[in-house]
N, C-alpha and C positions, 0 to 999 in steps of 0.2 A: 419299170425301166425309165418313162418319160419323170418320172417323180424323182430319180435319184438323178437322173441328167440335168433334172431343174434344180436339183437342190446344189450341186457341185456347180451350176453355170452362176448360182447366186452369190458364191461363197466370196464372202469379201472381209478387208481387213474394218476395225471400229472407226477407225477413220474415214475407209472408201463410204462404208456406211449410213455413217453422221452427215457427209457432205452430198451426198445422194438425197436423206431426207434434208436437206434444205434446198436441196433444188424441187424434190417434190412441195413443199410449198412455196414454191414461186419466188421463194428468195433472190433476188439481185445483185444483191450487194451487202458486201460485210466491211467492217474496218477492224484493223487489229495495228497490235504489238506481235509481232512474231516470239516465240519462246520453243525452248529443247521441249518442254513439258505436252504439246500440244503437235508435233513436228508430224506426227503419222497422218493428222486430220490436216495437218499446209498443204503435205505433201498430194492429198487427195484435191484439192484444190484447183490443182495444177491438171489444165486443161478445161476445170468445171468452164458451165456458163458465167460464173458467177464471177461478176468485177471486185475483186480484192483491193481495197483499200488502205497501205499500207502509214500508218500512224507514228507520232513521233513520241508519245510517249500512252501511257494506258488511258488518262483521265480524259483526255482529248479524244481517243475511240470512245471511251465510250460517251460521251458529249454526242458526236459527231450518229454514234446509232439512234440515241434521245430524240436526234433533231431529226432524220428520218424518220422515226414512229410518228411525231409530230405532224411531219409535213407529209406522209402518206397514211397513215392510220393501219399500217401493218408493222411490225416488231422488225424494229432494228435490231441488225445484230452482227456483235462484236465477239472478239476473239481475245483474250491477254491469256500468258503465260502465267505460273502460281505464286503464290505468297507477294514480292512485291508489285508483280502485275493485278494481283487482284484488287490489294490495298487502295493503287492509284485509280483504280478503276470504278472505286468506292461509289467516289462523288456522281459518277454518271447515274449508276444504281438509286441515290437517295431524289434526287431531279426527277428520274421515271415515273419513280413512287410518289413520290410531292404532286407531279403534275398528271399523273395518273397517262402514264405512254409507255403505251406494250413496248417489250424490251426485252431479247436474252440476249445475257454476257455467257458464253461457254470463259470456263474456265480450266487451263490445265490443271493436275494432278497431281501428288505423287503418286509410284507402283502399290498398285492396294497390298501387297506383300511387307511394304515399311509403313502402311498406315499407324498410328499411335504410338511413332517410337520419338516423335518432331523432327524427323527427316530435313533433307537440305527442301529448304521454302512451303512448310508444312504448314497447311491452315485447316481447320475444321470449318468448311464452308456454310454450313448451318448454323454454327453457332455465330459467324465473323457477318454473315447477311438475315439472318433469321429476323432483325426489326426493319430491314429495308427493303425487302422484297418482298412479290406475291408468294411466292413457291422456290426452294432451292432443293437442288437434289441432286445427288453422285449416281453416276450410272458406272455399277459393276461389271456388266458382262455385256461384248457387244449386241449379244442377239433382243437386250432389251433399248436399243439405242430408237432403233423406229415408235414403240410405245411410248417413251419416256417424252422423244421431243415433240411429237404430236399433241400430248400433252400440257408439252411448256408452251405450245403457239397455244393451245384451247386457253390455258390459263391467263396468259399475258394477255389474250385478247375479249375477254368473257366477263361479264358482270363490271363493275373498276376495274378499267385496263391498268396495267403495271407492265414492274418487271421481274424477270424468273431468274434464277441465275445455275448453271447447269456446268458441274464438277465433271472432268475427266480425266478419270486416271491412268498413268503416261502407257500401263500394260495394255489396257484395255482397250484401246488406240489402237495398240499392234496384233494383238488377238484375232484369230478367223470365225466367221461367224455366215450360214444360210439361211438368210430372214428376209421376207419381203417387208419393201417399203410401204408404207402407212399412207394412206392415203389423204389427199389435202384436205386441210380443215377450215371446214366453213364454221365460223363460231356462231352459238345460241345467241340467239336476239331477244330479249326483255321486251312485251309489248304491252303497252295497258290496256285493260282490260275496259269495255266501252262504257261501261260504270261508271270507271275512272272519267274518261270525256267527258260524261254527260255531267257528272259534278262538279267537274270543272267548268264546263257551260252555266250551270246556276251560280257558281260563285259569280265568274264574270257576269253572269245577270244582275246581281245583287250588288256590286263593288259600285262605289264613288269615286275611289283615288288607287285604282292597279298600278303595279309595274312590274317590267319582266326584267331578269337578271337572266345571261346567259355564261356560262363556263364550260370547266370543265372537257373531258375529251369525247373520242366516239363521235365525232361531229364526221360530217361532209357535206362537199360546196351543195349539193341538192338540199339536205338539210338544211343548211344556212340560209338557203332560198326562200324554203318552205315557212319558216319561222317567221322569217320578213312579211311574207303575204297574210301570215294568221295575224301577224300586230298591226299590217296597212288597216286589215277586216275590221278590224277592235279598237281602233285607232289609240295601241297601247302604246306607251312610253319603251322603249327598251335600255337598258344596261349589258356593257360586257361588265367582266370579275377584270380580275387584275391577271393582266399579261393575254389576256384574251378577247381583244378590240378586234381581230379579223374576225371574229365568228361575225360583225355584222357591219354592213358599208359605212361608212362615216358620213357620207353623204346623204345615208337614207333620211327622209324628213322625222323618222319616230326615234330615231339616237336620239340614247339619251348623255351618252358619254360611259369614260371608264372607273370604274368603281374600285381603284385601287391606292395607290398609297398618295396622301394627300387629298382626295377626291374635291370636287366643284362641291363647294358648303351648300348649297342649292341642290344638287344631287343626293348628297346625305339628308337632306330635310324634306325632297321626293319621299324619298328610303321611309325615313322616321314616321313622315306622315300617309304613307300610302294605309289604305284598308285590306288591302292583297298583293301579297308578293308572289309571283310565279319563279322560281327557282329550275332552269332548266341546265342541266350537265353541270353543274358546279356545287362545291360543298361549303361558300360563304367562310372562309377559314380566313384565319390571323390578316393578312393583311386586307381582303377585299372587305369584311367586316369593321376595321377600323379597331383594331384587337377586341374582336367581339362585343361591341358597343353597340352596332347598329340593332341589333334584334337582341331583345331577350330572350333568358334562357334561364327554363328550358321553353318555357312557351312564349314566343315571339304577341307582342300585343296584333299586330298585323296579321290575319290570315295567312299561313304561308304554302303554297302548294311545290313539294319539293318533286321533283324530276330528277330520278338519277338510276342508272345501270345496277347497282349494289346494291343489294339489298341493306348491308352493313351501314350506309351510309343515312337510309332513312332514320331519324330520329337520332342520329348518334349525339348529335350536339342541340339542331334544335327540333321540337316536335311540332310537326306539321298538323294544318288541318286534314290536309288532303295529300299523304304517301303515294306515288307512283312510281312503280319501279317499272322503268323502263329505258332503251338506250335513246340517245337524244335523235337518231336517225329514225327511229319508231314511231318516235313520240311525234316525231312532225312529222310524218305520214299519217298518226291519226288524229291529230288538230286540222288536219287541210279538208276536212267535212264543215268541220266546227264555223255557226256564220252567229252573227249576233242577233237576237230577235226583236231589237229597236236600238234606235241610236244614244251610242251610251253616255251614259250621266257626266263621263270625264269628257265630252268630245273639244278638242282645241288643246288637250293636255300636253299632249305628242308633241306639237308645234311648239310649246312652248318650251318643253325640256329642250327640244334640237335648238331652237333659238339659245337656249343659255348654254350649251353643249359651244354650239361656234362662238358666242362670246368669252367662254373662259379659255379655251384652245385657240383664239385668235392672235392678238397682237402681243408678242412679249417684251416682257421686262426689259431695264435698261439696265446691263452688266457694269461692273466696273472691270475697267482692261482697254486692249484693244479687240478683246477677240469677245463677238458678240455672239455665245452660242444660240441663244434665241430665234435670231434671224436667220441663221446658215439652219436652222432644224427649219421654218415655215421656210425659206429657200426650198430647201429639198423636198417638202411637202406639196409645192406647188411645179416642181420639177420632175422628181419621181416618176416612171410609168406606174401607173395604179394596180400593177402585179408583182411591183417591187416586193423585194422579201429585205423585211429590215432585221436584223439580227441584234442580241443583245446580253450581257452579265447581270452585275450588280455593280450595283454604287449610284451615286447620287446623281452622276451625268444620266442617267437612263429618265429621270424627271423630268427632262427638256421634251424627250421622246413622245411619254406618255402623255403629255402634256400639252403638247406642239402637234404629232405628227397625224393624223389622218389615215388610218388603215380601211383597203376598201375591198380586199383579193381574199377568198379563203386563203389560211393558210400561209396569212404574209406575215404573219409578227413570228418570231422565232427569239423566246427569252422565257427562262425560270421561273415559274411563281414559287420555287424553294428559295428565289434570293442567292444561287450559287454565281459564284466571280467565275469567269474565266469559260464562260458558256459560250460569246458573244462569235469570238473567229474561228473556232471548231462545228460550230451550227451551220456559219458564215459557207464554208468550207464543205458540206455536205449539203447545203443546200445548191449553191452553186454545179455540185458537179451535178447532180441529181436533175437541175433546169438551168442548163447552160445557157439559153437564151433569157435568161430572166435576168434582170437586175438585182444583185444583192450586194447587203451593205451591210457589215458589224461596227456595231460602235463598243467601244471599251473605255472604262477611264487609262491611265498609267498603272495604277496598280490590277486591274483585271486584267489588260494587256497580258502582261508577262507573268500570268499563270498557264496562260496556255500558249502563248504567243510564239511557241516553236512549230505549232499546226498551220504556222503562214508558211513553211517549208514544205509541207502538204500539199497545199495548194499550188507551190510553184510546183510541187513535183506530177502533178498531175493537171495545171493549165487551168485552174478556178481561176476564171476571172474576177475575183470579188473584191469590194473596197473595205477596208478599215481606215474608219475615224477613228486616229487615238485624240481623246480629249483629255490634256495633261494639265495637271492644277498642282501638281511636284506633291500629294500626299495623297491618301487613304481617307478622301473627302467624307465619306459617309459617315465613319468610325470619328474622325476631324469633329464633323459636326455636332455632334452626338459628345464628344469629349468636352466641347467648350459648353454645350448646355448645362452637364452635369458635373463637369469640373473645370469651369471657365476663368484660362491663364494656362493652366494645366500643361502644356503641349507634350506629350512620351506618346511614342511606339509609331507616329500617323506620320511622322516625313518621310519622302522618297529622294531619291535622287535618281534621276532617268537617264537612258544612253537616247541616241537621235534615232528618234524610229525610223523617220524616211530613210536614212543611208542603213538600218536593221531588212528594209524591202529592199534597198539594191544588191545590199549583200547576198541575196535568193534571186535574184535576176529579176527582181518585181518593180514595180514604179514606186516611188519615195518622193512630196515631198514636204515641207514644213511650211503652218499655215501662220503666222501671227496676228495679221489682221482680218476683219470679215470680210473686206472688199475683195480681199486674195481666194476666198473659199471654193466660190462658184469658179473662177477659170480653173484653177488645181482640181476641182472635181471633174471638171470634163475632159481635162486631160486625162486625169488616170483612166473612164471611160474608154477613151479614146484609145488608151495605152494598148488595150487587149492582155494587161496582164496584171496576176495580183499587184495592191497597190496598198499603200498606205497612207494618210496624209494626216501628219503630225501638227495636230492644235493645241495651241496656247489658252489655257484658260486662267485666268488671274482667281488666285486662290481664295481671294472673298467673294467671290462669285459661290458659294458653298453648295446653294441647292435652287431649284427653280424658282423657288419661293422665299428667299433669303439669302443675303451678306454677313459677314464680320469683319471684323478688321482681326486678323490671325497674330496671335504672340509670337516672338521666337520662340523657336525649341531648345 
């Protein structure tokens, strides 16, 4: 009798179900697109704990769950309707994957009943994500909704975090089903094996010229701590990868700087000439590599000791001396034993990389224009509260950033090592609401702007107070650049023509306003501040200003 009264009190529809296990894992917050396709699991919603995030277009949620997994290290998660909610929803999916951040997109369905006939917004979700995610899967019948998403959190969050992407079909939603919920999932931890340490203590015994590279994800601010004190111990040199300068303070004396596109020629020649690389959370790919220049392959002349969660990931590219598969919050819990048994052969190395670290990120170049971005980036580097969260796309303007700014907060840089456009104000925009009291900033050029630049609608709809820089140079700078080196006079497909972004922010009730010269930067920045409400501030940048590190004089088009 208690067994059927339990089973009939449990009975719920695929949707009450679905939105139930994600409240059992502690989910918070989702962003979506709404769609008819997914309508039974909205409707469960309604009431949840769970703050709904409601999105202006698919590519922008799922951006905005990317930048949660980031900035928490639990799986963002987004919601889009089928076929072209899925599409737009793409780019968020290949970002997770690239930068390795737990992720699930649910995705609605058609009725499994017109599966394979191409139904109105019919995709084969396996085959349309099967090279971009970890695991994708349709779930048929509600009573398997609790296994499956238990699942998709163990996945997204286990060995290489990623992202899952999890099909629902629009019946299966509506279906009754008495299943209990799954219980939270705490993911398997990777830890090395004390072998592994002690090897690693001989190599460092033996090494002349170490350095540490840090990337990658699976990180936290304890970890990041732990790491710092094992390099003070070792007096090792450190490097973040590219796009991952919060993992270590900018100010610590053993920075070594960022090891990404363009890098300090002094950096790279650490790199070239060190005798051991310690490789921790990061996979050394395309761009922190210098397109795989920096190490040989497949056997790097440098010793390399790789550190990474995936198994997959040791040896894929280059082969280590010394494979550790372990997560990088492991791993610096069992380095914090690890002490050095005489003073090592590099001692005074550290000081010197951070010495050349602050002179190449110091004083910038001299722009032609009037608008000096140079200066307005160490401005704000010297202004910034130090748990600022600076947000970012692609394009060429993001080299002042990497170049200029100073990251010192877990967790403060928020930008793509995929290289995706249009990352910068939907990150912007879920960081912010996420740490209201924080400082956050997206910068965009014009053309990353306005790929996602209707998620500043977002923001005003729900009081993110966050700034965008748009840095306007009227073209497609990167692509620009890149056109006159290898077809130089050339000019097709890179001009824009822009609308005025500051009156685009008043249009949403936000602060707006337009910067042309440098001396203008600083007070227009503390107003918008001040403003208490999303903001814009529309900079001029003269379009031979091309890249941090170069001019041209630009053809007509």
């Amino acid at each position: 009798m208690s067994q059927s009264n339990g089973a009939k009190s449990n009975l719920r529809t695929g949707g009450q179900i679905l939105i139930d296990q994600l409240v059992a894992q502690g989910v918070e917050r989702v962003t979506c697109v709404p769609g008819e396709s997914y309508l039974a699991a909205l409707d469960a919603m309604h009431g949840s704990p769970i703050d709904v995030m409601i999105c202006r277009a698919e590519g922008g949620a799922a951006m905005m769950a990317e930048a949660y997994g980031k900035l928490t290290g639990k799986p963002g998660i987004c919601f889009v309707t089928r076929g072209p909610g899925a599409t737009n929803a793409s780019h968020g999916v290949h970002i997770a994957m690239q930068d390795s951040t737990p992720m699930i997109l649910f995705i609605g369905q058609v009725d499994t009943g017109m599966r394979e006939r191409e139904a109105f917004q019919e995709l084969d979700y396996k085959a349309v994500f099967g090279s971009m995610a970890k695991w994708v899967v349709e779930i048929d019948k509600p009573e398997r909704i609790p296994e499956l998403v238990a699942r998709a959190f163990r996945v997204a969050l286990q060995g290489r975090r990623g992202p899952v992407v999890v099909a629902l079909p629009e019946n299966m939603l509506t279906e009754t089903a008495a299943v209990s919920n799954a219980p939270r999932v705490e993911p398997a931890i990777t830890w090395p094996a004390p072998s592994d340490i002690d090897r690693l203590g001989a190599l460092l015994a033996s090494a002349k010229a170490p350095i540490v590279i840090l990337g990658g994800s699976g990180w936290d601010e304890a970890s990041s701590n732990s790491i710092a004190q094992f390099a003070e111990r070792f007096d090792l040199p450190v490097a973040t990868s590219f796009r991952r300068a919060s993992l270590f303070d900018a100010d610590h004396p053993n920075y070594a700087g960022d090891l990404g596109i363009g890098p300090d020629p002094r950096l790279k020649a650490r790199i070239t000439g060190a005798d051991l690389i310690v490789l921790i959370g990061g996979r050394l790919s395309e761009m922190p590599s210098s397109s795989y220049t920096l190490l040989d392959i497949p056997s790097p002349t440098q010793k390399l000791v790789h550190v990474h969660p995936g198994a997959e990931e040791l040896g894929r590219v280059y082969q280590p001396a010394l494979a550790i598969q372990a997560s990088p919050v492991a791993f610096a819990k069992a380095v914090a034993a690890l002490r050095p048994q005489a003073a090592p052969a590099w001692e005074g190395e550290a000081a010197k990389a951070h010495a050349d670290y602050l002179q190449w990120t110091g004083t910038p170049r001299v722009l032609p224009g009037t608008f000096q971005y140079g200066e307005v980036v160490t401005w704000l580097r010297d202004r910034l509260p130090k748990d600022a969260i600076v947000c970012n796309g692609a394009g060429n303007y993001a080299g002042w950033l990497h170049r200029h700014l100073r990251f010192h907060a877990f967790a403060a840089q928020l930008a793509p090592t995929s290289g995706s456009m249009g990352y910068g104000v939907p990150a912007a925009v879920m960081a912010k609401r996420h740490y209201p009291d924080r400082v956050v900033i997206a910068f965009a050029g014009d053309g990353c702007f306005l790929m996602n630049g209707q998620e500043f609608a977002t923001a005003a709809q729900y009081g993110a107070a966050l700034i965008v820089v748009v840095i306007d140079n009227g073209q497609y700078g990167t692509i620009r650049m890149h056109q006159e080196r290898d077809y130089p006079g050339r000019v097709v497909g890179t001009q824009l023509k822009n609308p005025d972004f500051a009156l685009y922010a008043k249009a949403f009730g936000g602060h707006g306003e337009r910067v042309e010269r440098t001396e203008d930067f600083a007070p227009a920045f503390e107003r918008a501040l001040a403003s208490g409400k999303p903001a814009i501030l529309h900079c001029f940048l003269d379009p031979r200003a091309m890249s941090v590190g170069k001019d041209f004089v630009p053809e007509k088009a």
